[in-house]
Each structure stands twice: as structure tokens, then as C-alpha cells.
N, C-alpha and C positions, 0 to 999 in steps of 0.2 A: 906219878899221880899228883894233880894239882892239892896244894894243901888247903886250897877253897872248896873241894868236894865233899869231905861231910858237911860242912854243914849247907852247901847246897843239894844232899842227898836228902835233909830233914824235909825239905820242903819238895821234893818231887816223888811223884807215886811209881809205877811203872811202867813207864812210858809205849815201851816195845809193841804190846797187846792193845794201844787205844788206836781206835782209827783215826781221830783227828789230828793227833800228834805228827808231827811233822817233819821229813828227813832233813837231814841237816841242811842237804843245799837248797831244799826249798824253804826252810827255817833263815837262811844268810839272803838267799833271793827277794822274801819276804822282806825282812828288814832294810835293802838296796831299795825295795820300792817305796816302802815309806819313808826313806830317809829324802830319795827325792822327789816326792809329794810336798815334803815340807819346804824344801827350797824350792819349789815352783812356787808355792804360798806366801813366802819371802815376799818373792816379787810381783804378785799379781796382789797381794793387799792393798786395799784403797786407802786405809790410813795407818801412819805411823807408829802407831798401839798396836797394831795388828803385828804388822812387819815383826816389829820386838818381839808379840808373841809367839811368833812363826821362828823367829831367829834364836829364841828361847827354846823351842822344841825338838828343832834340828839340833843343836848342839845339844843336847838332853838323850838324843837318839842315836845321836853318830858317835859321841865318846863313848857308851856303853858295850855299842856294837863291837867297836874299836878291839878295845881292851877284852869283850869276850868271846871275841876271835883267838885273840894271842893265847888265852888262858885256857881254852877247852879246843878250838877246832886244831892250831900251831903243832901243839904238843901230839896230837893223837896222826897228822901227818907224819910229826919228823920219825913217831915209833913204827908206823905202819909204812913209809915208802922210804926209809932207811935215809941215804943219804940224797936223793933227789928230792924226801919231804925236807930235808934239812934245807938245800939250798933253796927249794920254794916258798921255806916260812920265813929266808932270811930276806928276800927280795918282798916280800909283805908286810914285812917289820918296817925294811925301809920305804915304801910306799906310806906303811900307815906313819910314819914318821913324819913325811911332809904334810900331810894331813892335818894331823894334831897340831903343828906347828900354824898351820893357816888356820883352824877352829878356834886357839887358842887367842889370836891377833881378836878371830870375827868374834868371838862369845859376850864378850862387853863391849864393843862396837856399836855408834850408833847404825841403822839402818839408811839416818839421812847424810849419814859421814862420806862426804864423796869419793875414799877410800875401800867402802862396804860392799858393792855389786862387783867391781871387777875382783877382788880379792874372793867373794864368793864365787864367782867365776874361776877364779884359779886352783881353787879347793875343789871346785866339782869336776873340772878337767882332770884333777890327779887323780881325784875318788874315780872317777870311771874308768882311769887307767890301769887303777889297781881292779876294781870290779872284773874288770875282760881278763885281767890275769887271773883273778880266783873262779872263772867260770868257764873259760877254757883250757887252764894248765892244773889249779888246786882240784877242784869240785870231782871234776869226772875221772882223777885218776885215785883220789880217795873214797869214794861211792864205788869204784871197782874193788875195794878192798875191803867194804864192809856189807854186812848180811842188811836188809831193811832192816831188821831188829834195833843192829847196832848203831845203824844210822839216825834210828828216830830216838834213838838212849842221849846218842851225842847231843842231839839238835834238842831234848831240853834240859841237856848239862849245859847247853847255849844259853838256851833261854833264860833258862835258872836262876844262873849266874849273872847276869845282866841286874838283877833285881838286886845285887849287893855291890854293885861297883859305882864307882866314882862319876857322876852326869856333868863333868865340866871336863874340857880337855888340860892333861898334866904331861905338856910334852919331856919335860924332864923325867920323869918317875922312870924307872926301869920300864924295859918291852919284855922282859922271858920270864916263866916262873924262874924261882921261885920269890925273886925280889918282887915284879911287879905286887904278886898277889899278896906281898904287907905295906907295899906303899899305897896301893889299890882300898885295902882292910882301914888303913891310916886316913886318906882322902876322900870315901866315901861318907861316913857321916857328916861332915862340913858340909859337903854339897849338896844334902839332899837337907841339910838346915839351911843353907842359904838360899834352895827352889821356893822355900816358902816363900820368900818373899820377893821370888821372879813372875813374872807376868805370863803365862800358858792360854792356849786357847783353850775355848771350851771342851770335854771331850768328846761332845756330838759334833764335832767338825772336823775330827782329825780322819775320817769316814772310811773306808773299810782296812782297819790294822788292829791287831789283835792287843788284849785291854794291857798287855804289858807295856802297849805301848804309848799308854796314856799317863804323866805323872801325876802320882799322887800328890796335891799339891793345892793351896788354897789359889781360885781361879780371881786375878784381882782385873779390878775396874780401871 
């Protein structure tokens, strides 16, 4: 049991019985779509305020995501599909490794850094590589293993948790409980002190993604 789940239980009701709560892969699916909303937005900005704020969101969305994979969905494969969730969370760790390692380069980057596109480029090539492994090898043989109940428990232990983890990528920090989740406890209040005074889009722009997925954040000029 992750030692971030009390007090991510304080803050969730019971999920199982709502209808709009959501199974977990369509909860991780969910998030794969707005993460690359936001990198389409990246580059279809007309100006370089923009861009930043778009490059500010994505990296806000994708580190959380990241990290609470490893911490809620990782764990309840490796207990439920024994040692084939094992070797599936281990090839996800190291995908989300390359990842965090290119988020980390992009997150202070500028957007007119002639560096910036293909490196985002390269980050989105791997995230998709990892995404078709979590959609065709994790997703459907975890979902055969869990009731809908327990699926939509998972998916807002997902959710939950995301609201107390770190929004910059820390590719060094541990990947497995139960390390990550005190370096995670340790790095999260810094970052969402230093959002305030990062640049976000409005949050009637970010257009149909659910409000978790909009930082709470002063929206600057």
C-alpha cells in the first residue's frame, strides 16, 4: 500500500458507485489526450508568451501524470499480474525515464531556443511509444483483472494523487514506492511555489479536460 494513500483517501469520496468517475484506462487515456493537446498548442501558438504558456502546462501535466502512474497504477499491476505486471512496470519505468529526462532539458527551455521543437519532438516520439505499450500490453490485461468498481477506485487513487505530486520533472528522484513517494512529499511543495510565478494559459483555453487539470495558479501577463 502506497504510503500516500491516507491522505489521498481524506480527500476522495467513493468512487465505485458514481457514474461519472472514471476507469482507470479511460482516466490514463484521458490524460494522453490532454497532454498532447498541449503540445499541439506548443506549436500552433502565434506568439512566444503563448508557447511558454503551453510549454508551462504540458510539463505541469506530464510530470504529475508520470509519477502517478508509478505510485497508484505500477503497484496494483505488479500485485495483480504477478511477475508479468512486474516486468511490465519495469519497461514503464524505463520509458517514463527517458521522458522525464527530455521534460526536464524542455521545462526551462526557451520555446524560441533552436534546440526546443525537435527535442519536443523526441519526448513525444518516446511518450507515444510508451503510450501503445500501456494500451496494448498494461491497460487490457489489468482491466481483465479488476471488477468496474475497482477500476474506477483505482482511477481516482490516480487522479487523487496527482493533486499532491511534484509539477516539474525530477528525473533523479527514485521511480518505485516507497522512495519516490518521500521524494515526491519533499519536491511537491517547491513546485507548486514556484507555478506561481510561471506563466499558464487561461483556464477557458485548455478546452474539454477535466478541472484537475487546470493549475491552480496566478494566470500572468
Amino acid at each position: 500500500m502506497s504510503a500516500l494513500e491516507p491522505v489521498v483517501a481524506k480527500l476522495s469520496g467513493d468512487p465505485a458507485h458514481d457514474e461519472n468517475q472514471r476507469t482507470i484506462s479511460e482516466a490514463i487515456g484521458a490524460d494522453h489526450g490532454a497532454i498532447d493537446l498541449y503540445a499541439e498548442n506548443i506549436k500552433t501558438a502565434s506568439t512566444l508568451q503563448e508557447k511558454v504558456q503551453w510549454r508551462n502546462q504540458f510539463t505541469w501535466a506530464l510530470a504529475r501524470h508520470a509519477v502517478s502512474e508509478e505510485l497508484t497504477m505500477y503497484p496494483v499491476m505488479e500485485e495483480k499480474l504477478g511477475q508479468k505486471g512486474k516486468e511490465l512496470a519495469d519497461v514503464d519505468r524505463e520509458q517514463h525515464m527517458a521522458v522525464k529526462k527530455d521534460l526536464y532539458k524542455l521545462q526551462d527551455m526557451s520555446p524560441d531556443n533552436k534546440d526546443f521543437f525537435p527535442l519536443l519532438g523526441t519526448l513525444m516520439t518516446d511518450l507515444h511509444e510508451h503510450i501503445e505499450h500501456e494500451s496494448q500490453e498494461d491497460m487490457p490485461r489489468l482491466e481483465e483483472m479488476l471488477t468496474r468498481e475497482e477500476s474506477k477506485s483505482l482511477a481516482n487513487y490516480f487522479e487523487k494523487t496527482k493533486l499532491i505530486l511534484p509539477t516539474r520533472s525530477h528525473p533523479s528522484a527514485p521511480n518505485k514506492p516507497y522512495f519516490e513517494n518521500f521524494a515526491a512529499m519533499l519536491a511537491a511543495p517547491i513546485d507548486k511555489f514556484m507555478d506561481l510565478l510561471r506563466a499558464f494559459p487561461e483556464e477557458g483555453k485548455l478546452g474539454d479536460v477535466s478541472g484537475s487539470e487546470a493549475p491552480a495558479v496566478v494566470q500572468k501577463s
